[in-house]
C-alpha positions as CSV (number, residue, x, y, z in Angstrom):
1,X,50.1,57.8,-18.5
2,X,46.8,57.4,-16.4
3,X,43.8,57.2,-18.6
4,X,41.2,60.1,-17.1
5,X,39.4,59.0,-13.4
6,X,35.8,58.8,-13.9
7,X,33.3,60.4,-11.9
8,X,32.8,58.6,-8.5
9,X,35.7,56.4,-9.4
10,X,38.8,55.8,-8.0
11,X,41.8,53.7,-9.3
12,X,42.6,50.1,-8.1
13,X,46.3,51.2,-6.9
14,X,44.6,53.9,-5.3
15,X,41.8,51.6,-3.7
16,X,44.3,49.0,-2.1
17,X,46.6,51.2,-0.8
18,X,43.3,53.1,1.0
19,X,42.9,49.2,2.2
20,X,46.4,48.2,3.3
21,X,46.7,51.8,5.2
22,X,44.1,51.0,7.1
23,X,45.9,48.5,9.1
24,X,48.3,48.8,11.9
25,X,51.8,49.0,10.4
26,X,53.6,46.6,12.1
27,X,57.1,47.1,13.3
28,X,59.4,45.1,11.9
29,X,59.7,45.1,8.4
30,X,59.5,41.2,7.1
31,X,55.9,41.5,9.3
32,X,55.4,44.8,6.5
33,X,55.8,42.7,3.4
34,X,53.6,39.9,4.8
35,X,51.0,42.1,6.0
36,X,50.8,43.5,2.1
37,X,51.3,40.2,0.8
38,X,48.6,39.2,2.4
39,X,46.2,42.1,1.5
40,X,47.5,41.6,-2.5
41,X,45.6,38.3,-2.3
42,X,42.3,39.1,0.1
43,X,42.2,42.3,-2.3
44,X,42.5,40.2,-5.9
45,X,40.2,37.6,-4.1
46,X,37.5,40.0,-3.5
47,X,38.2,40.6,-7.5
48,X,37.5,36.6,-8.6
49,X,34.4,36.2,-6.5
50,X,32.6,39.5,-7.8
51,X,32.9,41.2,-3.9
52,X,34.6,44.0,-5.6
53,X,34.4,45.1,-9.7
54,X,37.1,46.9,-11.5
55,X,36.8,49.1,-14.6
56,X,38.4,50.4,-17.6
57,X,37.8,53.4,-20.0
58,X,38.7,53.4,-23.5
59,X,40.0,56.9,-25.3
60,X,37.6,56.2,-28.2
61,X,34.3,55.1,-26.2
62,X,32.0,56.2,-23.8
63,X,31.5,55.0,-20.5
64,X,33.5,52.4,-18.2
65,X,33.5,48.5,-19.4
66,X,34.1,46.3,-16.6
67,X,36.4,43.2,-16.0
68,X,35.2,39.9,-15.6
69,X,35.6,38.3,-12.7
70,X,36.6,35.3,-14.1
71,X,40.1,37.4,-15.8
72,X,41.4,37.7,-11.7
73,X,42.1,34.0,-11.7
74,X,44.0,33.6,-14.6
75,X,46.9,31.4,-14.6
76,X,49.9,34.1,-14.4
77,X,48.5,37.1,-13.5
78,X,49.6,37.6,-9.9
79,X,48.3,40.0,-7.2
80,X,51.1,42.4,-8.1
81,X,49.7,43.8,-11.1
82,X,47.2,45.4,-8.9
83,X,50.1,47.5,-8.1
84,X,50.8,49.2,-11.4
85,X,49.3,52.3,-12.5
86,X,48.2,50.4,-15.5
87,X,47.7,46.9,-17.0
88,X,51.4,45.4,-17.6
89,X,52.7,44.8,-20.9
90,X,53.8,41.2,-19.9
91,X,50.0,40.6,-18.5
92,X,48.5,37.2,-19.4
93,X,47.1,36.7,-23.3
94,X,43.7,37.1,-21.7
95,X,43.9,40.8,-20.4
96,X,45.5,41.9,-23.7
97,X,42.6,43.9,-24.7
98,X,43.3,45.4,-20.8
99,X,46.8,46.4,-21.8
100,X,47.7,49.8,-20.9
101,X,44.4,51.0,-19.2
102,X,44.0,52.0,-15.4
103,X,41.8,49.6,-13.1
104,X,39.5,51.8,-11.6
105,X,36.7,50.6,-8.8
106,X,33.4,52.8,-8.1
107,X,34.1,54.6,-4.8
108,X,30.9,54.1,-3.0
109,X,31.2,50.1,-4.0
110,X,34.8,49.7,-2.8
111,X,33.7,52.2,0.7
112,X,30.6,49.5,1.7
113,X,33.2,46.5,0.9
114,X,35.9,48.1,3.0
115,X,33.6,48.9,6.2
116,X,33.2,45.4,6.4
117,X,36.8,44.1,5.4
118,X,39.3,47.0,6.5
119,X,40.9,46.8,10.0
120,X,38.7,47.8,12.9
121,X,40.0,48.6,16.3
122,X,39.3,45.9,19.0
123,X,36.7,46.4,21.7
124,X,39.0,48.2,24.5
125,X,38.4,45.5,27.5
126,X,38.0,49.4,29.4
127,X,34.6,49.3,28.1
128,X,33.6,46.7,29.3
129,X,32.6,45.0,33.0
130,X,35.6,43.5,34.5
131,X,34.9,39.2,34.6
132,X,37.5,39.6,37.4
133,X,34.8,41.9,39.8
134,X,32.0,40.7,38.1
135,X,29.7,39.0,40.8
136,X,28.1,36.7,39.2
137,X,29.3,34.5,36.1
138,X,27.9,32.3,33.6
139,X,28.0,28.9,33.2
140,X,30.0,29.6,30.2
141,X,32.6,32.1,31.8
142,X,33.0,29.3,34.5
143,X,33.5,26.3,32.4
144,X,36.1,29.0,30.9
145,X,37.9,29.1,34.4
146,X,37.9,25.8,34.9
147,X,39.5,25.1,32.0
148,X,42.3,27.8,31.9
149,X,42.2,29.4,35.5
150,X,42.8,32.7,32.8
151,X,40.5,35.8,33.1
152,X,40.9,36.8,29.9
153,X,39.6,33.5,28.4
154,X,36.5,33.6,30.9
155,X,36.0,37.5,28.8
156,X,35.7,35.8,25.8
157,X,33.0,34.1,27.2
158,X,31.2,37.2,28.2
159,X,28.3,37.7,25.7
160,X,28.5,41.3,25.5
161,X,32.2,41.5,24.7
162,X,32.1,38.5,21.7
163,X,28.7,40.5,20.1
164,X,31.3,43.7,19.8
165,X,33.3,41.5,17.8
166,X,30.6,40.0,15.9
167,X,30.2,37.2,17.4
168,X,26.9,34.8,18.7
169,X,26.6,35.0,22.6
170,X,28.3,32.8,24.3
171,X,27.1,29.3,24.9
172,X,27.9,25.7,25.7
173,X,26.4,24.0,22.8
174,X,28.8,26.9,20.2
175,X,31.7,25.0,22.5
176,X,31.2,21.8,21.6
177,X,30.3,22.1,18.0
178,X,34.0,24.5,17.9
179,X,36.0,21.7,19.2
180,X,34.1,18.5,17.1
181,X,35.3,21.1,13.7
182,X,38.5,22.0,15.0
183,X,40.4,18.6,17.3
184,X,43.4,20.7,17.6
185,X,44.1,21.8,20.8
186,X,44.8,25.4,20.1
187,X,46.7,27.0,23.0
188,X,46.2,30.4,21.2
189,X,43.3,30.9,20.7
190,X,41.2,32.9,23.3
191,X,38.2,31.0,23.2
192,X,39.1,27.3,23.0
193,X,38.9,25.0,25.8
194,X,38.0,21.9,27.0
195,X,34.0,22.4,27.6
196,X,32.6,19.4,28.5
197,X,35.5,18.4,30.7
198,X,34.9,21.9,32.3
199,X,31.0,21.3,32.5
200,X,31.5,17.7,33.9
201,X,33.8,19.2,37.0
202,X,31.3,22.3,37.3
203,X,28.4,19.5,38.0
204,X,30.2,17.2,39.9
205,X,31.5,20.6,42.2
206,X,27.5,21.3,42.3
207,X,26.5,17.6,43.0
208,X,28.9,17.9,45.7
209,X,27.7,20.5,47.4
210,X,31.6,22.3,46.4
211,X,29.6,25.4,44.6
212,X,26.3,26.8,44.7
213,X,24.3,28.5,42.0
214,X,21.5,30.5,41.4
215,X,18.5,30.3,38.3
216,X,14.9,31.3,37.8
217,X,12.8,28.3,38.3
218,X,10.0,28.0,35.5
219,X,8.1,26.7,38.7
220,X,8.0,29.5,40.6
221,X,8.9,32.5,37.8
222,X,11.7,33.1,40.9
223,X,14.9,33.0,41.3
224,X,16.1,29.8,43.4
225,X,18.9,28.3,44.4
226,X,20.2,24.8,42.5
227,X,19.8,22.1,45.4
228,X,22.9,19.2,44.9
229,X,20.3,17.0,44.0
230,X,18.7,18.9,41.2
231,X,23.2,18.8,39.6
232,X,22.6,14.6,39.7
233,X,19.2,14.6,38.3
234,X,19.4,17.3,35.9
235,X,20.0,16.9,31.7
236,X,21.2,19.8,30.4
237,X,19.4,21.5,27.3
238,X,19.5,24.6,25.7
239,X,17.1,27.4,24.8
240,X,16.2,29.2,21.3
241,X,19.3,31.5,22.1
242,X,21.3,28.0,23.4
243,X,21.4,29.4,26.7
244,X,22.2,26.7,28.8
245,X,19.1,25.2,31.2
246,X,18.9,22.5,33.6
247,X,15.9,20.3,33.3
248,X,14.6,18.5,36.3
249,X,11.9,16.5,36.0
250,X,9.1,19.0,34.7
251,X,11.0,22.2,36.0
252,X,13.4,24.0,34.1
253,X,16.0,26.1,35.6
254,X,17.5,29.0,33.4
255,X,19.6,31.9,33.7
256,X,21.8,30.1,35.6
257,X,24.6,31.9,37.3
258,X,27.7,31.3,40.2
259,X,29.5,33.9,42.7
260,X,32.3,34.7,41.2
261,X,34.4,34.5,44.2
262,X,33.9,30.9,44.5
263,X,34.6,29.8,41.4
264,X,38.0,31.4,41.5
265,X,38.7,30.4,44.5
266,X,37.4,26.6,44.0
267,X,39.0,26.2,40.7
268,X,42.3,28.6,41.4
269,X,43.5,26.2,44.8
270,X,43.0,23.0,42.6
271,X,45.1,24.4,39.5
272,X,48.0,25.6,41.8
273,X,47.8,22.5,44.0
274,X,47.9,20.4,40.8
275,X,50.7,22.5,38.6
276,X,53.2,22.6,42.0
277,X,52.5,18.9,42.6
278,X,53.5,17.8,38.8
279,X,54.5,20.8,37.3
280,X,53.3,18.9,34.2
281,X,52.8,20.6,31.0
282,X,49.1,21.0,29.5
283,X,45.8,22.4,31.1
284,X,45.4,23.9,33.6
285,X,47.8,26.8,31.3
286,X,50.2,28.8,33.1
287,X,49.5,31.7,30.3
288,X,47.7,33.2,33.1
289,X,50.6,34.3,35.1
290,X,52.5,35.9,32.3
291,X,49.5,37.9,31.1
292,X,49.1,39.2,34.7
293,X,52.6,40.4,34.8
294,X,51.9,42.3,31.6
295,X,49.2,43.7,32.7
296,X,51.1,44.7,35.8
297,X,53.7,46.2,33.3
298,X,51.2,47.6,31.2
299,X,49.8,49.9,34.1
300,X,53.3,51.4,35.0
301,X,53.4,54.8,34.5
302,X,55.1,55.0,32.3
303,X,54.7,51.1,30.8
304,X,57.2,49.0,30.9
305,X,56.2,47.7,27.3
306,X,58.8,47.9,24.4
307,X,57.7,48.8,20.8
308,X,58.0,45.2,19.5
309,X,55.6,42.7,20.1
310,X,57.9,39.6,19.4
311,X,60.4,41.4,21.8
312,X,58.1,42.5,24.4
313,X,57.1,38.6,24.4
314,X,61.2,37.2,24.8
315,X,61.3,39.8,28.0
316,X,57.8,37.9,29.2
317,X,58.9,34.3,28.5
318,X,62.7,35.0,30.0
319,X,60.9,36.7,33.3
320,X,58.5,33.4,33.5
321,X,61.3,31.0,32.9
322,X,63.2,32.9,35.6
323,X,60.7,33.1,37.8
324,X,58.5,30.0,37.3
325,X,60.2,27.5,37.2
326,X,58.1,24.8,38.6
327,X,54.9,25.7,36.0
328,X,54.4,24.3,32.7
329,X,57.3,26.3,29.9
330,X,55.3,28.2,27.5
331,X,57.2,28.8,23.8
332,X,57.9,32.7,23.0
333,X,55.6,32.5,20.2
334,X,52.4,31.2,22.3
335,X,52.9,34.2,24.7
336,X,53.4,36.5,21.3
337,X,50.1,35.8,19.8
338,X,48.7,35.9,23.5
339,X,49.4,39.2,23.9
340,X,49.6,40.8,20.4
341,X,45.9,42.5,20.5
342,X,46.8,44.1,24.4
343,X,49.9,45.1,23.3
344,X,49.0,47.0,20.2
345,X,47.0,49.3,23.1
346,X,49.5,49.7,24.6
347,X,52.8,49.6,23.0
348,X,54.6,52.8,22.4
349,X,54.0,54.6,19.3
350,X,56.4,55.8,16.8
């Protein structure tokens, strides 16, 4: 039997299920029971490191007495007694004063924790300026295009979409210090690439008179346009915000930005030319032509997109292997976790 709910209280049980209904239920079951599992031990984490406090309530006292921390890291009691109605019998020696009483969590507490920790919709990409008919780009979004040729990377580079999911604006210097953490080369993730490779063939295309850009000139407090001279004499430094800047001498160009037209097309020619000359794997990725045919997919009406995000990603990699043969093979699970956050927009619903 439940011992009484106290006012502005709710139980623990009650509290993590609030938490694990929150997110997406995936569709396969095995993903289920790792979802939860994995929920189980964020939820008794928040428990050890005094993010979250549970209570109990005695029959014969007043008031609620709360559980140390500490108690949520004992040896042998596992995140599964979180979901019992009450403290197990077979609980470790140190909850045996515990025994038999509800966990309960203040409500307003466990709201603020879960606003900040519950599952949040992405940023719909609908809401935000196209990179592919943007007309200008950053240096940023172009080092992003060198290094992929794949528009979504270069969106991840877009400052406005990373602050809507929490992150710093985009930036070189963020890049660099990413890649000296993490020496992986990480395939899947969205915002990893090769940076100063990218940077080095931006300023040698600039130097060469390949690309032209625009920047406001501390000089003039206009906006100019980069001479090839100013690419091979310039050092590269970054503002307060590490926005990138090219120093020349005593002038400092900022706000630097390229037509988007010409870095695609620049950049686009010398990927294809070098994947059908070798058709070696590594950069530049091939990812780019499968996510365009989902997208194409997606925007059928109605979408050719199953309810399975591992299946819908075996139809993509048999259609590219099909079809592609000459570009770099990409694994079914790369293309999965490519396009698992565009596919849970889109996917049919139960």
């Amino acid at each position: 039997m439940n011992d009484p709910q106290p006012t502005g209280y709710i139980s623990l049980r009650r509290a993590f299920e609030t938490y694990n209904d929150t997110w997406p239920e995936p569709s396969e079951i095995a993903e289920k029971q790792k979802l939860t599992d994995e929920h189980l031990a964020q939820f008794k984490y928040a428990m050890a490191h005094d993010q979250l406090r549970a209570s109990v309530r005695y029959p014969d006292r007043q008031g609620e007495f709360e559980v140390p921390p500490h108690l949520w890291s004992v040896e042998g009691f596992t995140e599964l007694e979180i979901l019992h109605d009450a403290v197990p019998t077979h609980a470790p020696p140190e909850w045996s004063s515990y025994v038999g009483r509800t966990l309960f969590v203040r409500e307003s507490s466990f709201r603020q924790w879960l606003d900040h920790n519950g599952w949040q919709p992405l940023p719909n990409p609908k809401d935000f300026d196209d990179p592919a008919s943007m007309p200008t780009w950053t240096i940023p979004m172009v080092c992003a295009w060198i290094g992929t040729t794949d528009i979504e990377r270069v969106r991840w580079q877009m400052s406005a979409w990373r602050r809507a999911h929490g992150w710093p604006d985009a930036s070189l210097a963020l890049l660099a210090v990413g890649q000296m953490i993490d020496e992986d080369d990480d395939e899947d993730d969205p915002a990893h690439f090769d940076s100063q490779d990218a940077y080095k063939r931006l300023a040698s295309a600039g130097e060469n008179g390949d690309i032209l850009a625009t920047a406001m000139s501390s000089e003039t407090g206009q906006p100019v346009q980069l001479k090839p001279s100013d690419w091979t004499y310039g050092q590269l430094e970054f503002g307060n915000g590490l926005d990138e800047r090219l120093r020349v001498g005593s002038v400092v160009f900022s706000r630097i930005t390229f037509r988007r037209t010409e870095v695609q097309s620049l950049w686009r020619n010398e990927a294809l030319s070098t994947l059908s000359q070798t058709g070696a794997p590594g950069r530049p990725s091939s990812m780019y032509v499968v996510l365009e045919e989902f997208e194409r997919r997606a925007r059928l009406s109605p979408p050719e997109v199953v309810q399975s995000v591992g299946k819908q990603a075996d139809i993509l990699h048999d259609w590219f292997t099909a079809n592609h043969k000459g570009l770099p093979p990409l694994t079914p699970k790369t293309i999965e976790n490519r396009i698992r956050d565009r596919h849970r927009e889109v996917s049919p619903r139960k």
